[in-house]
VOVOMI-282417 format. One line per 8 residues: number of its first residue (from 0); their letters; for each residue x, y, z of C-alpha. Coordinates in nm, 3 decimals. Layout:
N
NUM> a> X/Y/Z | ... .
***
This chain:
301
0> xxxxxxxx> -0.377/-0.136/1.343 | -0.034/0.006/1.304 | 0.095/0.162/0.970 | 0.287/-0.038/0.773 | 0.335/-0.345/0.995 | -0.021/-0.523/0.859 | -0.120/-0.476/0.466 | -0.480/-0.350/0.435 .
8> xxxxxxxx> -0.684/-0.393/0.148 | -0.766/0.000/0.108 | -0.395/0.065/0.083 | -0.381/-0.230/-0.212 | -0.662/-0.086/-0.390 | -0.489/0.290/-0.367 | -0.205/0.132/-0.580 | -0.384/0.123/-0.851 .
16> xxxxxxxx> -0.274/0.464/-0.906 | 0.106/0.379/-0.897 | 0.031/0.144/-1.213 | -0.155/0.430/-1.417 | 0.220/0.568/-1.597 | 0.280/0.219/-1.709 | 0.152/0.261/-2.091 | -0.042/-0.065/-2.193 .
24> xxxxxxxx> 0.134/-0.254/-2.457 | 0.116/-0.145/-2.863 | -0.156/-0.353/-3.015 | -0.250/-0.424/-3.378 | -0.492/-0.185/-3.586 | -0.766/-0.392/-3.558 | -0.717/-0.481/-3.202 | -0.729/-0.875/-3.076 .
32> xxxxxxxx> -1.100/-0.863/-3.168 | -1.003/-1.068/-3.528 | -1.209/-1.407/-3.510 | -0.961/-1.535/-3.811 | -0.787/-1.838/-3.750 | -0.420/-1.921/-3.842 | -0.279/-2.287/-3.913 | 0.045/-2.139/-3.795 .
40> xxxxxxxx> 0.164/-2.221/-3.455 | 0.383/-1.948/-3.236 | 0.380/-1.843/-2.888 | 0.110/-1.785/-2.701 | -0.118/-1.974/-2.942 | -0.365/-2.229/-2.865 | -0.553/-2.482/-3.071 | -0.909/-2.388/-3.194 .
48> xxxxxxxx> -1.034/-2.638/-3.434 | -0.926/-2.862/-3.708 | -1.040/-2.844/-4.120 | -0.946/-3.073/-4.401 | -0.588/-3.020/-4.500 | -0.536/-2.742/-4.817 | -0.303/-2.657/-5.058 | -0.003/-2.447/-4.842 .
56> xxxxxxxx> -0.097/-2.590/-4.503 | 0.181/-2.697/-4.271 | 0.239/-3.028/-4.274 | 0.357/-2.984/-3.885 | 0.032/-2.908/-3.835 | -0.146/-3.192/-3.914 | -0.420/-3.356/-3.719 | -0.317/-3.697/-3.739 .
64> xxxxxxxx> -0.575/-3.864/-3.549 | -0.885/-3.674/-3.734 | -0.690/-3.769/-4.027 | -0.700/-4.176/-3.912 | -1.044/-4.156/-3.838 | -1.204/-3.909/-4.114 | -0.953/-4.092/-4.377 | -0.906/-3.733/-4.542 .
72> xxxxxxxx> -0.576/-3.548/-4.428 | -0.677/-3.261/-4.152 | -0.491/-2.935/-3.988 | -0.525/-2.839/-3.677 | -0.628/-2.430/-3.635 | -0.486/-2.177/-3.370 | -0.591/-1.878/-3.271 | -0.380/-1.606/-3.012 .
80> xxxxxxxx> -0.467/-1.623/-2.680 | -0.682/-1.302/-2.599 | -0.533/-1.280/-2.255 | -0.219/-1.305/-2.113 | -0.222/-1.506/-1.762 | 0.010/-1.256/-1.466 | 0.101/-1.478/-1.196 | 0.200/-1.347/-0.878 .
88> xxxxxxxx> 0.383/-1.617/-0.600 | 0.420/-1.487/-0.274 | 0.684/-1.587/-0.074 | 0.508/-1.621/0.272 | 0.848/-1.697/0.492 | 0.873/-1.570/0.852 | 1.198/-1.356/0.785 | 0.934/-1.161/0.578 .
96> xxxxxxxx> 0.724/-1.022/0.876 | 1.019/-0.786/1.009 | 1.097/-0.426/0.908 | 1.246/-0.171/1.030 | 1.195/0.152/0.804 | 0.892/0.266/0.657 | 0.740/-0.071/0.668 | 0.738/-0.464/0.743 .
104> xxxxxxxx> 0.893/-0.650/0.425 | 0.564/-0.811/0.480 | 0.375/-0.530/0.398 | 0.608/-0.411/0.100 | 0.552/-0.726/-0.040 | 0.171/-0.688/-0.022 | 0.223/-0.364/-0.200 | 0.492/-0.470/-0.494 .
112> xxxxxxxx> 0.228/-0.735/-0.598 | -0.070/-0.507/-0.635 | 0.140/-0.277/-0.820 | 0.208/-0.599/-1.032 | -0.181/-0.689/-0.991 | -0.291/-0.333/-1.155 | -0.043/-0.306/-1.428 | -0.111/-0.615/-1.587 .
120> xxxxxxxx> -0.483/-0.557/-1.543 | -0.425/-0.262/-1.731 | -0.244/-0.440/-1.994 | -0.525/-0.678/-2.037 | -0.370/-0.970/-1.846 | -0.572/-1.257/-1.599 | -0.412/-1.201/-1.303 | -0.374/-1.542/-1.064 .
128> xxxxxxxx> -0.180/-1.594/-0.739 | -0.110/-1.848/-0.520 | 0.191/-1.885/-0.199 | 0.382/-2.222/-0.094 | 0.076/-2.392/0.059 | -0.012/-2.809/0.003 | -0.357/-2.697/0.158 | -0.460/-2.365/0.019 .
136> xxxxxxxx> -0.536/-2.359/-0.366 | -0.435/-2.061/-0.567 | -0.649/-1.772/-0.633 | -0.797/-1.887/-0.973 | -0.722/-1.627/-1.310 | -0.964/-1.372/-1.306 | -0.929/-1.052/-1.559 | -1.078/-0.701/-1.484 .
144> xxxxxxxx> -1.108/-0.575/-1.124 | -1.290/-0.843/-1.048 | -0.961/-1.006/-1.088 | -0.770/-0.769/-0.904 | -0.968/-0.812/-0.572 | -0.970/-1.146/-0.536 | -0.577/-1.162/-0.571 | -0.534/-0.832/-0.354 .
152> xxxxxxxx> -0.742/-0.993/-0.093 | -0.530/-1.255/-0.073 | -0.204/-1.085/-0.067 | -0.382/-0.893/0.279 | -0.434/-1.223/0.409 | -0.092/-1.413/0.346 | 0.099/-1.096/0.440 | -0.133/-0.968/0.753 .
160> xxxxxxxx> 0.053/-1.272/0.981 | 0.295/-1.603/0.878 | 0.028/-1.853/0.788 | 0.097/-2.154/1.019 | 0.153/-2.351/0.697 | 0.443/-2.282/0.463 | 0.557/-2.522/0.279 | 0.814/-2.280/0.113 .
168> xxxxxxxx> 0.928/-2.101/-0.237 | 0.991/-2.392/-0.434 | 0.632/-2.545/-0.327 | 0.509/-2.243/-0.459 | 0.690/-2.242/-0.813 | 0.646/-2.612/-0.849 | 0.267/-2.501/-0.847 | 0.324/-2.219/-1.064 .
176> xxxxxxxx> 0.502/-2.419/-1.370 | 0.156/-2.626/-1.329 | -0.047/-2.310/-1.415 | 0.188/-2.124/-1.633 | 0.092/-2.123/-2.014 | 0.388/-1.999/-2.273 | 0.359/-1.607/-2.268 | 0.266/-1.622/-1.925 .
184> xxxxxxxx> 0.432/-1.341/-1.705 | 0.559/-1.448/-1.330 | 0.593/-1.216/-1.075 | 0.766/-1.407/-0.747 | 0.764/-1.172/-0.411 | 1.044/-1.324/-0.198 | 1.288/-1.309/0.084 | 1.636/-1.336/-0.065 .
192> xxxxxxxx> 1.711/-1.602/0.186 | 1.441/-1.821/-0.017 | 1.589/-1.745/-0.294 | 1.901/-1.864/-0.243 | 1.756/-2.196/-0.071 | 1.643/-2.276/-0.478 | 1.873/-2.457/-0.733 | 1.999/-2.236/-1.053 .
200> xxxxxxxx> 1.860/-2.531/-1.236 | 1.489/-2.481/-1.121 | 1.493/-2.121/-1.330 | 1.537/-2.214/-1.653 | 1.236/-2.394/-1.725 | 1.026/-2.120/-1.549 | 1.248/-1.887/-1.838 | 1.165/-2.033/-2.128 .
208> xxxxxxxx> 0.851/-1.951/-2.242 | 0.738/-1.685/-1.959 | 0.839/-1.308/-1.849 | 1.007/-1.380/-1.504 | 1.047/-1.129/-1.249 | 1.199/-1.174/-0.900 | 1.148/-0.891/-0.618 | 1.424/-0.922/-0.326 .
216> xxxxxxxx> 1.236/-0.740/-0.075 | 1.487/-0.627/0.192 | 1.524/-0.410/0.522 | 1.800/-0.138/0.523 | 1.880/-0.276/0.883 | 1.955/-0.598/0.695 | 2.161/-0.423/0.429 | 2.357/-0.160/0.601 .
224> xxxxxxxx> 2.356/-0.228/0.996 | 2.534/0.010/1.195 | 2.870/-0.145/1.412 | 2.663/-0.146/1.697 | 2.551/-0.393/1.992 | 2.169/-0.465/1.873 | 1.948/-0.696/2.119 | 1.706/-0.928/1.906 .
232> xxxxxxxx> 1.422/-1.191/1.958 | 1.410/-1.455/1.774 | 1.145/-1.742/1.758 | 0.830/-1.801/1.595 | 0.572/-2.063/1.471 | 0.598/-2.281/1.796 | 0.926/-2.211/1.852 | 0.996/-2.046/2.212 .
240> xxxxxxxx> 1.184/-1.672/2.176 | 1.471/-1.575/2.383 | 1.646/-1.276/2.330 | 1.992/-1.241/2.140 | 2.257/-0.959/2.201 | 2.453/-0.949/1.900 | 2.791/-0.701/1.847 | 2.790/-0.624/1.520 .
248> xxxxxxxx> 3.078/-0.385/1.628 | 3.311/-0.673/1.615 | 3.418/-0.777/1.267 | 3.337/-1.153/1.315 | 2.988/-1.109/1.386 | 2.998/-0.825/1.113 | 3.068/-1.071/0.893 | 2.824/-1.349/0.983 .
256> xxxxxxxx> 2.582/-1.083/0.933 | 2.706/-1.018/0.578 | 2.676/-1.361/0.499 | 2.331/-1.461/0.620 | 2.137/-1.084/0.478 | 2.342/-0.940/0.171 | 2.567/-1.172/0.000 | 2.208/-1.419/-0.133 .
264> xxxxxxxx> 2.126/-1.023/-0.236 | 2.413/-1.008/-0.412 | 2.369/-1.332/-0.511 | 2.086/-1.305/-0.681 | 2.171/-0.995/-0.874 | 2.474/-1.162/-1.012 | 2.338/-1.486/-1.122 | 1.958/-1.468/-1.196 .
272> xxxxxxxx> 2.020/-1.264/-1.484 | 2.223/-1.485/-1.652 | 1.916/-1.727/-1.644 | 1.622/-1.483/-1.797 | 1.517/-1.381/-1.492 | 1.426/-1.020/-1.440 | 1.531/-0.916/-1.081 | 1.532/-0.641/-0.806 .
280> xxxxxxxx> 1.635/-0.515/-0.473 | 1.303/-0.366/-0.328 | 1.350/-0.202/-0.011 | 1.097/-0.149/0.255 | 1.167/0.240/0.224 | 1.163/0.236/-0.133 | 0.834/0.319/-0.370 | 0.675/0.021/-0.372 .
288> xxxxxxxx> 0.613/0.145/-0.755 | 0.956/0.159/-0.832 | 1.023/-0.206/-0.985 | 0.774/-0.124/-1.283 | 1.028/-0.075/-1.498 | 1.156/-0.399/-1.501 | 0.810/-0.501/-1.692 | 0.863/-0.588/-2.061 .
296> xxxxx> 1.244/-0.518/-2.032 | 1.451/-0.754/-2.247 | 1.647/-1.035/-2.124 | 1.913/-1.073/-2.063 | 2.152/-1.227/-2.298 .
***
């Protein structure tokens, strides 16, 4: 097995490291041990149990239906939700399982989610996963290490080869809003080519209630080729290769290039922000650490 061409799941365990400077968010005094229940509603509350309606109780609260059937006015009860749910979507397209520095973007986007995978374990956080599959079902939440593994294992398997079956990003996200709860943090590993490929309009719901990050993961070749003639192969899943000699010496081609690898970069940059959506260049030569930053960052305005 070559370095950095195929993830393995010793090298996503080692990351766990990389996550150890993140400081865990500030909690209360008293922890989120508290059994108390609140008849206020905020985010990243969920309904416990109803009582008979007292003196000072919301009236936007009330449990109308207990209330037909009990003929006493009730309230419905919320407690916090202990743990917050990290989701990690992995982009699984084939302009993914290239690289030429370091590592394959394949592989750099095995390692940017288990950096993702052991901060918010760290934090406290389920951690969940799933790619753009209508077969495969997404790794279930899991908190703890046990978590941890079954997510990292499956980033080694998406990201070891293309899966035959990709139905792409926005298969993936339209799964995602299904599992996503508000507080929810979203972590999406992608190719900025499937990025662009979404509609702005598909963000803001994923926004509203949820911590959205985006990871670009790029190749330098991509970014800053050199005015060279390059020879390339293209093909892949069924589709017969041939090579390609391609001049990017001439300022036509040099353009095309531009066009198809850094302006959806740019792209992104420019306009995701504008939408709540946290987002980075990651190069394959870069510390696959070196997003964590972004985590608990405010919003953009």
């Amino acid at each position: 097995m070559v370095d950095g061409v195929v993830p393995t799941l010793a090298e996503l365990v080692a990351l766990r490291g990389a996550a150890q400077g993140r400081r865990p968010p500030k909690r209360g005094r008293h922890g989120t041990s508290g059994h108390a229940l609140s008849p206020l509603r905020g985010r990243g509350m969920e309904y416990a149990e109803s009582r008979e309606y007292a003196q000072g109780d919301d009236a936007r609260h009330i449990d109308w239906r207990l209330t037909a059937r009990s003929g006493k006015p009730h309230t419905k009860l919320f407690q916090a939700e202990r743990e917050r749910l990290t989701l990690v979507v992995a982009d699984t397209a084939l302009a993914l399982y290239f690289g030429t520095r370091t590592r394959f973007k394949s592989v750099q986007a095995a390692r940017a989610g288990a950096v993702a995978v052991w901060a918010s374990v760290r934090d406290g956080d389920r951690v969940a996963a799933l790619r753009g599959s209508l077969k495969e079902a997404p790794v279930p939440p899991a908190a703890g290490p046990r978590g941890a593994l079954r997510v990292l294992d499956a980033l080694t398997r998406w990201y070891a080869a293309a899966p035959e079956e990709d139905a792409g990003l926005g298969v993936a996200l339209d799964h995602a809003r299904r599992l996503l709860r508000p507080g929810s943090r979203l972590v999406v590993l992608a190719d900025p080519a499937s990025i662009a490929a979404l509609p702005a309009e598909r963000w803001p719901a994923l926004t509203m209630h949820n911590e959205v990050i985006v990871l670009l993961i790029t190749d330098p070749l991509e970014q800053r080729p050199p005015q060279a003639s390059l020879p390339f192969v293209s093909g892949g899943r069924g589709v017969e290769s041939h090579r390609v000699q391609l001049d990017l010496a001439v300022s036509g081609q040099r353009q095309r290039w531009r066009q198809e690898f850094v302006a959806p970069v740019e792209a992104a940059l420019a306009q995701l922000p504008a939408r709540g959506v946290r987002v980075q260049m990651l190069s394959t030569d870069a510390p696959s650490e070196s997003w964590l930053p972004l985590l608990g960052r405010a919003r953009a305005a």
